[in-house]
C-alpha positions as CSV (number, residue, x, y, z in Angstrom):
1,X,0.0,0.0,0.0
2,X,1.9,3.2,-1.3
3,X,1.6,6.3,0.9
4,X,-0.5,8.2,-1.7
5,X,-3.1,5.6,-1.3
6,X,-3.5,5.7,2.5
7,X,-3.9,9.7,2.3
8,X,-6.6,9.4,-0.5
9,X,-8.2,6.6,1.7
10,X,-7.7,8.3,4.7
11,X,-9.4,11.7,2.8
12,X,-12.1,9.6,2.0
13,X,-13.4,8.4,4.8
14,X,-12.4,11.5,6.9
15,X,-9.6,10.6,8.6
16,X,-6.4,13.1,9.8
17,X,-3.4,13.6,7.9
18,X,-0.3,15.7,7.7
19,X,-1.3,16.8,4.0
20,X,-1.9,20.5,3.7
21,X,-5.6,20.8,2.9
22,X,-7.6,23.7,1.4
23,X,-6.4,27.2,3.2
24,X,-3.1,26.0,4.4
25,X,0.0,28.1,3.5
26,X,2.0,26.7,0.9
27,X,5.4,25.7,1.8
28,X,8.4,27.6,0.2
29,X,9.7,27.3,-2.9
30,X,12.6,24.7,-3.2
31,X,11.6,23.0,0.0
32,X,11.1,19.3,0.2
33,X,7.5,18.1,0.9
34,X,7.2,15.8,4.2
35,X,5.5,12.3,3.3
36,X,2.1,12.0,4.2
37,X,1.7,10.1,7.8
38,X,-1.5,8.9,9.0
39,X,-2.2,9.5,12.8
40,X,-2.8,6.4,15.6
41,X,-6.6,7.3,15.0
42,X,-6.6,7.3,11.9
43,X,-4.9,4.2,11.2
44,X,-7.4,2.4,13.9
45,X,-10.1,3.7,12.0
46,X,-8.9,2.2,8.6
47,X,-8.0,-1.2,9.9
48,X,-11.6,-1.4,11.3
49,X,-12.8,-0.8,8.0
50,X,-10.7,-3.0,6.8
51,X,-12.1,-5.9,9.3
52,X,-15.4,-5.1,8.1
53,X,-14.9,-5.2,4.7
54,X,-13.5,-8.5,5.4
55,X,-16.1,-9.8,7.7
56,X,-18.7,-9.0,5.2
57,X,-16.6,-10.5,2.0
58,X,-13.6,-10.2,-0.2
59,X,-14.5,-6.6,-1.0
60,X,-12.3,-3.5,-2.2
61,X,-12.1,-0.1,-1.3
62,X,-12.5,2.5,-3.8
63,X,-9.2,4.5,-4.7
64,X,-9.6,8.2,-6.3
65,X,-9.8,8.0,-10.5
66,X,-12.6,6.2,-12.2
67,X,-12.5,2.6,-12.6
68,X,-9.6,1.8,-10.0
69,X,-10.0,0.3,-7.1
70,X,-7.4,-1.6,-4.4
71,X,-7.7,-4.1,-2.1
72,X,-6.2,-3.5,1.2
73,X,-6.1,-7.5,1.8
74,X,-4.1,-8.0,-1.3
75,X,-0.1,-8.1,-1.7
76,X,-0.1,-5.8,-4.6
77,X,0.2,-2.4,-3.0
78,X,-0.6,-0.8,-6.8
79,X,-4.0,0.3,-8.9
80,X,-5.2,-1.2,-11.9
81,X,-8.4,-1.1,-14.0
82,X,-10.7,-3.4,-13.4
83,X,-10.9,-4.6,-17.4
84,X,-7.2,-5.3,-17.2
85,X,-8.1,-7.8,-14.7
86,X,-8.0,-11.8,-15.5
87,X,-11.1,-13.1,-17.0
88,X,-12.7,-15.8,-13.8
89,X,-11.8,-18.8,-15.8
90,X,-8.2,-17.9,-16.1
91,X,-7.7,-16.7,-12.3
92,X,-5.4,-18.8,-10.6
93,X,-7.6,-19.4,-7.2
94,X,-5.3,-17.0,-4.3
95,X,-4.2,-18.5,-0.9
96,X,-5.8,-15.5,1.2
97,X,-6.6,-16.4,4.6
98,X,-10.2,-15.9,5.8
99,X,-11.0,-13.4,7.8
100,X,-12.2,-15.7,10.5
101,X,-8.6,-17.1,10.9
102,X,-6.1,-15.9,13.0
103,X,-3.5,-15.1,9.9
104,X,-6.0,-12.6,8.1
105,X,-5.2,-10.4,11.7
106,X,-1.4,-10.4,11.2
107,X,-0.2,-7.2,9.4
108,X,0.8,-7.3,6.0
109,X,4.4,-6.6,4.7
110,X,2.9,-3.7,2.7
111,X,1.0,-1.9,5.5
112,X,2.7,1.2,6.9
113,X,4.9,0.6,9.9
114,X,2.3,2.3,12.3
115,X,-0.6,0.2,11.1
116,X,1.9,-3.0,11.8
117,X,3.1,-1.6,14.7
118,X,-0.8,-1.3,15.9
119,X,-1.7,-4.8,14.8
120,X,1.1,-6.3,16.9
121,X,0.3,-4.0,19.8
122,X,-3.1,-5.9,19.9
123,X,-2.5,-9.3,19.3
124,X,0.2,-9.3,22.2
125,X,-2.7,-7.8,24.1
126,X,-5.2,-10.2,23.3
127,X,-2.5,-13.1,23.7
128,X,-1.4,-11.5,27.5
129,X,-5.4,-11.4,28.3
130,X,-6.2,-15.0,27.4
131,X,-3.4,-16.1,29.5
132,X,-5.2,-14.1,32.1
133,X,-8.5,-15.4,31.5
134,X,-6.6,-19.4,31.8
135,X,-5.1,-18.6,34.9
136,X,-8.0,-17.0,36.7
137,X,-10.2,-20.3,35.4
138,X,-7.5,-22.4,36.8
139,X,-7.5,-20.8,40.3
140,X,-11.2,-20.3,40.5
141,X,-11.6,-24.0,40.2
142,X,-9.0,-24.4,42.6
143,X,-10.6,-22.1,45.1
144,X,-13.7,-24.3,44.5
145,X,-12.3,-27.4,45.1
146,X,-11.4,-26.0,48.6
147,X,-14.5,-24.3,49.3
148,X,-16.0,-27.9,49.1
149,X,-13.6,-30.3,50.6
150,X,-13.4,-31.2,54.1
151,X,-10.8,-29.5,56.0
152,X,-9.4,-32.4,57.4
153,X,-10.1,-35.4,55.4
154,X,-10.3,-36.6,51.4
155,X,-14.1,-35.8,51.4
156,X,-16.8,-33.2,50.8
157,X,-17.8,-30.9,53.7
158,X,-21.3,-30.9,54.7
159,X,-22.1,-27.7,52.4
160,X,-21.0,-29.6,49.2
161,X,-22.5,-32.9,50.3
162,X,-25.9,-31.1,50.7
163,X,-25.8,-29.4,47.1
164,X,-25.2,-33.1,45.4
165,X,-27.8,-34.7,47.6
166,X,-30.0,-32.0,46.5
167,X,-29.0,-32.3,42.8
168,X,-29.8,-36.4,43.5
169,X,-33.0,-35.4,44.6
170,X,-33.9,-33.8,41.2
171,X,-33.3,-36.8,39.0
172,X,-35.5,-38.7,41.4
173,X,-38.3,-36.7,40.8
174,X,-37.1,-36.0,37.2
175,X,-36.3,-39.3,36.1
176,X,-37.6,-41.8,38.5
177,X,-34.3,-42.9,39.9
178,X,-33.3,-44.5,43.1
179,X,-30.9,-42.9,46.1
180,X,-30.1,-44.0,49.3
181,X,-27.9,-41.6,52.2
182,X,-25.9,-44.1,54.8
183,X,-25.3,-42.3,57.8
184,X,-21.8,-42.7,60.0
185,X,-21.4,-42.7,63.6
186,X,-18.1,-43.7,64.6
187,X,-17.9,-45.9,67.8
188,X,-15.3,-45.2,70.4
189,X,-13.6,-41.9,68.8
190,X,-13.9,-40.4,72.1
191,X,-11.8,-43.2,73.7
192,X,-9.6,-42.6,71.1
193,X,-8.8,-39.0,71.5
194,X,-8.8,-39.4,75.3
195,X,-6.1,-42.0,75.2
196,X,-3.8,-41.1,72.3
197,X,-4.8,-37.4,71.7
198,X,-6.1,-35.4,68.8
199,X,-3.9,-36.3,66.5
200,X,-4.5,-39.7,66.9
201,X,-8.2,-38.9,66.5
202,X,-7.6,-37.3,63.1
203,X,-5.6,-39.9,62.0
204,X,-8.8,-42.2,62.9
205,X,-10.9,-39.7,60.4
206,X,-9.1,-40.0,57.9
207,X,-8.7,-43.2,57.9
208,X,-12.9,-44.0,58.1
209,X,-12.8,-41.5,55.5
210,X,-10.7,-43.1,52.6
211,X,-12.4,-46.7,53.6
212,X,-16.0,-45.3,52.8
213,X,-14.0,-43.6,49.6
214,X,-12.6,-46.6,48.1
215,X,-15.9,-48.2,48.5
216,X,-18.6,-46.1,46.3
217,X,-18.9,-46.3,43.0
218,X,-18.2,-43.3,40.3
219,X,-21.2,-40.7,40.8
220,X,-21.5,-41.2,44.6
221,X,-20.5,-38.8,46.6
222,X,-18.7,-39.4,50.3
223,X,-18.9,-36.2,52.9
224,X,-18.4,-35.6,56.4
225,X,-21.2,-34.2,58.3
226,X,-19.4,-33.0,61.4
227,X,-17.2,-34.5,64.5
228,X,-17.3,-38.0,63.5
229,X,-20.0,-38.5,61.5
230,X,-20.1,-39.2,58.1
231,X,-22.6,-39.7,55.3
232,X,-22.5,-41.7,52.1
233,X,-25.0,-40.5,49.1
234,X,-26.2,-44.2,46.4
235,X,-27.1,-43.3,43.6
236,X,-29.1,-45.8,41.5
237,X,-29.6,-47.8,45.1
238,X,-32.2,-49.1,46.6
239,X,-33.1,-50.1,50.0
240,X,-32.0,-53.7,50.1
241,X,-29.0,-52.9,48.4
242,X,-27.8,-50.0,50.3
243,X,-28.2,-52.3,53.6
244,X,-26.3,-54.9,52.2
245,X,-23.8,-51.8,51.7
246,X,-24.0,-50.4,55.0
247,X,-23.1,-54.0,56.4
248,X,-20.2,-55.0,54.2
249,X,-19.2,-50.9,55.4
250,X,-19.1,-51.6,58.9
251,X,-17.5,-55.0,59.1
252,X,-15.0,-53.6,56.9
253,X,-14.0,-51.0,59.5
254,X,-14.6,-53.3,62.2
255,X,-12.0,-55.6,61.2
256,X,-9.5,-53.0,59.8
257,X,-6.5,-51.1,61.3
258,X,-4.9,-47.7,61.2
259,X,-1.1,-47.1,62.0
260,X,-0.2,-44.7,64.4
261,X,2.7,-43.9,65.5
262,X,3.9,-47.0,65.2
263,X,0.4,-48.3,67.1
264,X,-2.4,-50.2,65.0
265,X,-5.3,-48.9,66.4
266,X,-9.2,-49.7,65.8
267,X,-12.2,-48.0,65.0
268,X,-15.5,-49.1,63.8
269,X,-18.8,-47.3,63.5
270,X,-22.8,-48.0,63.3
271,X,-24.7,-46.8,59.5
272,X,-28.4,-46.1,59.2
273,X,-29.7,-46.0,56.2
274,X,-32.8,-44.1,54.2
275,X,-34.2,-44.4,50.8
276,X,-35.8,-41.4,48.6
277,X,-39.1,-40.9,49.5
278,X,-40.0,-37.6,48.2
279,X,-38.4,-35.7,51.1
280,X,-39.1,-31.7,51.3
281,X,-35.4,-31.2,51.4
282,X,-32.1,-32.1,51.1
283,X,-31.9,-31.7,54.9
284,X,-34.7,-33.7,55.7
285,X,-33.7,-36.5,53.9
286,X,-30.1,-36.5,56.0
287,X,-31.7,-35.8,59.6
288,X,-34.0,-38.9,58.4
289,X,-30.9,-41.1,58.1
290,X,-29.0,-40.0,61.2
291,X,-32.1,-40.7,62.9
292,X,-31.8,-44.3,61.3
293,X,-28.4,-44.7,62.6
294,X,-29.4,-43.4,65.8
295,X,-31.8,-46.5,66.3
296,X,-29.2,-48.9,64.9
297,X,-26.6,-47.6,67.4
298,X,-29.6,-47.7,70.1
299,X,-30.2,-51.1,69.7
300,X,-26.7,-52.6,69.7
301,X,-25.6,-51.3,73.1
């Protein structure tokens, strides 16, 4: 694109220039005439027209003289008529990128070096801000992740154990699907804490807490309710089958360890257990189940 063309272009369409215009005193005799420069404005301006033009389709801008025109997309940075150009049938297809890829942004080796300069300017902008955009995605769904897992073992908290019991309770009444919440009571963390401390008492938690996780399936969902109790959400479960859960779940524990300190300690714990039955509310449906457990844990003393 040849400097005569921007100005007329930039003329055109109204655009700033260093070119004297109408009124302007004439510069002296002998002296050598600056080169026309299109401002930062100016130059925005065209390259917007320039997008548009190629948004819309492989259109041209009109240059000044009758029957010229020049494309601002094209290599060729001169004018010709348009009856010197190649008849349809002899026009050798051209490799120009569409405007919708990312090579029909990149300035052009016949631009002017502000309208380059500008281009690049915004394409390491827009490459800086999708970064951006990638890392705050990655540390909002970090900060997620922590804002519903338990603070001390690998399971949900009773905030994010809620929201999928409620989401369960949806496709139940959605779909007609089964679910069943198991409720945890640990037997004899007290005696625990009392005789080997706190930190033997979290090492009992988490220990319940990976047993009841490597025992669901993918799509349940494991949480701990408070202190030591727990609760386990079935999907696709009914009530026969979640009580044959709930018993293999507590001979498991019964029968299991945990290290600590270099002491193999026991824990086990009693599960009650309460199908869907169109409960009002997430809540009701997991004070249903602890009251389940309680009876179970009532009737084994």
């Amino acid at each position: 694109m040849t400097s005569a063309t921007i100005v007329k272009l930039s003329e055109r369409m109204g655009l700033d220039s260093h070119h004297p215009k109408a009124g302007d005193v004439p510069a002296p005799e002998g002296a050598v005439e600056r080169p026309a420069r299109a401002t930062t404005a100016s130059m925005q301006s065209l390259l917007a027209r320039y997008f548009e033009a190629n948004a819309s389709g492989p259109q041209a801008f009109e240059a000044s003289g009758p029957g010229k025109t020049h494309t601002l997309g094209s290599p060729q940075s001169e004018t010709r008529p348009i009856n010197d150009r190649p008849r349809v049938a002899d026009a050798k297809p051209e490799s120009t990128p569409s405007a919708s890829s990312p090579s029909s942004l990149v300035a052009q080796p016949d631009w002017p070096p502000a309208a380059r300069a500008l281009v690049d300017s915004l394409m390491r902008e827009n490459e800086s801000l999708r970064e951006q955009l990638q890392q705050q995605a990655l540390h909002l769904q970090s900060a997620q992740g922590q804002a519903d897992s338990d603070v001390l073992t690998p399971t949900l908290n009773r905030r994010a154990f809620l929201r999928e019991v409620h989401r369960a309770m949806a496709d139940c009444r959605r779909y007609g699907e089964e679910a069943c919440l198991l409720y945890l009571d640990m037997d004899g963390f007290k005696n625990i804490n009392d005789a080997y401390g706190h930190s033997a008492g979290d090492a009992a938690l988490i220990y319940v807490a990976e047993t009841l996780n490597a025992s669901v399936r993918e799509g349940d969902s494991v949480g701990r309710i408070g202190g030591d109790e727990f609760a386990i959400l079935l999907r696709h479960a009914d009530q026969k089958a979640s009580r044959i859960k709930a018993m293999k779940l507590e001979a498991e524990l019964m029968m299991g360890t945990f290290e600590y300190n270099g002491l193999y300690l026991k824990t086990g714990g009693s599960f009650g257990v309460r199908a869907y039955a169109a409960q009002s509310s997430a809540e009701a449906w997991l004070s249903e189940a602890d009251a389940a457990m309680f009876l179970v844990k009532k009737s084994s003393r």
